[in-house]
C-alpha positions in Angstrom: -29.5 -39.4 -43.1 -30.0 -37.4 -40.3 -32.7 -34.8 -39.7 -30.0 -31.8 -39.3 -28.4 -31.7 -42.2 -31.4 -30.4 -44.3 -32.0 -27.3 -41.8 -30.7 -24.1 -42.5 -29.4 -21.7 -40.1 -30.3 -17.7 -40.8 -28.1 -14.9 -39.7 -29.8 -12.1 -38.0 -29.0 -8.9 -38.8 -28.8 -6.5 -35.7 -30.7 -3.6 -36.5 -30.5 -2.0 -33.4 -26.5 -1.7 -33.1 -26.6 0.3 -36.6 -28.9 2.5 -34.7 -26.6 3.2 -31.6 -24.5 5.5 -31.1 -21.5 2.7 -31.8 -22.9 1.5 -35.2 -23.2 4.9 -36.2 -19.4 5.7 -35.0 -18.7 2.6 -37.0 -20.5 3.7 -40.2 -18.7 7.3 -39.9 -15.8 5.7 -39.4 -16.4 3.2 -42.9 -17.6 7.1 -44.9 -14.4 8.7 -43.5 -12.1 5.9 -44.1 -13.4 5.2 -47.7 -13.2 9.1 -48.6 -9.2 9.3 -47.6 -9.0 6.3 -49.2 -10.2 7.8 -53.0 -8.4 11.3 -51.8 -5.0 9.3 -51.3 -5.9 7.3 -54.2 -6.5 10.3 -56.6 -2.9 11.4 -55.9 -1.5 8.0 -56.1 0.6 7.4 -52.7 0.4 3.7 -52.5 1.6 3.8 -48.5 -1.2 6.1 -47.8 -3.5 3.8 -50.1 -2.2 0.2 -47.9 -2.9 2.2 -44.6 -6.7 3.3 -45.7 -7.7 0.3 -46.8 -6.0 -2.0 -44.4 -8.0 -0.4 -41.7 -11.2 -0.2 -44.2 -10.8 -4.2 -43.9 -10.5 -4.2 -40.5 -13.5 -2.4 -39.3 -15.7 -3.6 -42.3 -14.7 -7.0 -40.8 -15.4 -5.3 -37.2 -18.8 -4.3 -38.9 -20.2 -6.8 -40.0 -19.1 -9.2 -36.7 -21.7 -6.9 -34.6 -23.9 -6.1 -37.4 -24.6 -10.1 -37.6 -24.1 -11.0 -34.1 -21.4 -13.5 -35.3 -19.6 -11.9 -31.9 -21.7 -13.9 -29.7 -21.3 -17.0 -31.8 -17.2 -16.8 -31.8 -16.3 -16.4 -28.1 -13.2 -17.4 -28.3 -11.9 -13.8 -28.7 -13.2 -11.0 -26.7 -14.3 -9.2 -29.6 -14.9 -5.4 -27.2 -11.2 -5.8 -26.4 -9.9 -6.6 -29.8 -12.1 -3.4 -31.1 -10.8 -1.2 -28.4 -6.5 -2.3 -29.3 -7.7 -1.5 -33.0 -8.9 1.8 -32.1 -5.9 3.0 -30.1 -3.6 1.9 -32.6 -5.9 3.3 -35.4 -5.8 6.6 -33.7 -1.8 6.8 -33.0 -1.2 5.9 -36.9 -3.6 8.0 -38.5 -2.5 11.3 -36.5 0.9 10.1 -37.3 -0.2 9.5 -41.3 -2.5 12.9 -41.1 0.5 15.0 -40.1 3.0 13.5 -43.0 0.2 13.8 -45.5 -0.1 18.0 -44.2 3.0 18.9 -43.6 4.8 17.1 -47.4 1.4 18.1 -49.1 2.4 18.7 -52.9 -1.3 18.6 -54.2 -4.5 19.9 -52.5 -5.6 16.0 -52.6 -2.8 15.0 -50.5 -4.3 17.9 -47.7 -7.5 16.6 -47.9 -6.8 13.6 -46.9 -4.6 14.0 -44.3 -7.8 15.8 -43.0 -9.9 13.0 -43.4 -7.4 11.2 -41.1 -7.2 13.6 -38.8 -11.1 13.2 -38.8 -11.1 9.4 -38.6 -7.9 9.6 -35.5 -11.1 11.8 -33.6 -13.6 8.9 -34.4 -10.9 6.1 -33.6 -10.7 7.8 -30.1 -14.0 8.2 -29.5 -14.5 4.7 -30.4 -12.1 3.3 -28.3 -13.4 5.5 -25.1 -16.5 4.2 -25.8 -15.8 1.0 -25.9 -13.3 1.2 -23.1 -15.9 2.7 -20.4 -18.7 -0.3 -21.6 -16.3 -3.0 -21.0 -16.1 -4.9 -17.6 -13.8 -6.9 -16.7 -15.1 -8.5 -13.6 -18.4 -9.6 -14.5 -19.6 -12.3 -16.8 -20.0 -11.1 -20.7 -23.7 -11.6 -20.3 -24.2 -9.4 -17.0 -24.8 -5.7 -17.3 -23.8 -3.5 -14.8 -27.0 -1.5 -13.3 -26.7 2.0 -12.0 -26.8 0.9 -8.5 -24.4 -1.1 -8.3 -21.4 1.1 -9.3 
């Protein structure tokens, strides 16, 4: 028997990234996301339902790859990039889903969601232009780009 297969590796929670202003966009994005989801699912439209929690998978999953660092472990995505196409396309679907759900509202549920997704299209983008100005594409993942040098 070797000696490696009794240790046991711990997962680190990152503290810190709930803190910034991306894990808090995250977390507003999770509340947001969660409260169409019981709006839609109070008036019972089942497309409405599969698009909330579809993307309430998504970023949980998104979530909880920064919130345990697992992004650093799995290189062989780059996760920034993946986050940033899920954002743009999060945005262009839920202003398209936010404008059905206000303009064929029959029930003041049906209204309030489509305002939580307009709400959650504004977090999306903000997401994604955050994301989008951090990234850089000609430097190695670890480097950092320093004031100077831009």
């Amino acid at each position: 028997m070797s000696a490696d297969q009794g240790t046991v590796t711990s997962m680190d929670v990152d503290v810190a990234f709930l803190k910034s202003k991306r894990g808090i966009l995250k977390a507003a994005e999770m509340v947001t996301l969660f409260a169409a989801f019981v709006d839609f699912t109070v008036v019972s439209t089942p497309k409405y339902i599969t698009a909330t929690v579809l993307e309430l998978l998504i970023t949980s999953l998104l979530l909880s790859l920064y919130l345990f660092k697992l992004n650093k472990r799995l290189t062989f995505f780059f996760w920034p990039l993946v986050d940033v196409f899920n954002s743009v396309f999060a945005v262009f679907y839920f202003l398209v889903l936010s404008l059905l759900a206000m303009i064929t509202h029959t029930v003041t549920g049906m209204l309030v969601g489509g305002i939580f997704t307009l709400v959650l299209a504004a977090l999306f983008s903000a997401d994604g232009y955050i994301l989008f100005r951090n990234i850089t594409f000609n430097q190695p993942r670890g480097e950092t780009q320093s004031p100077n040098n831009q």
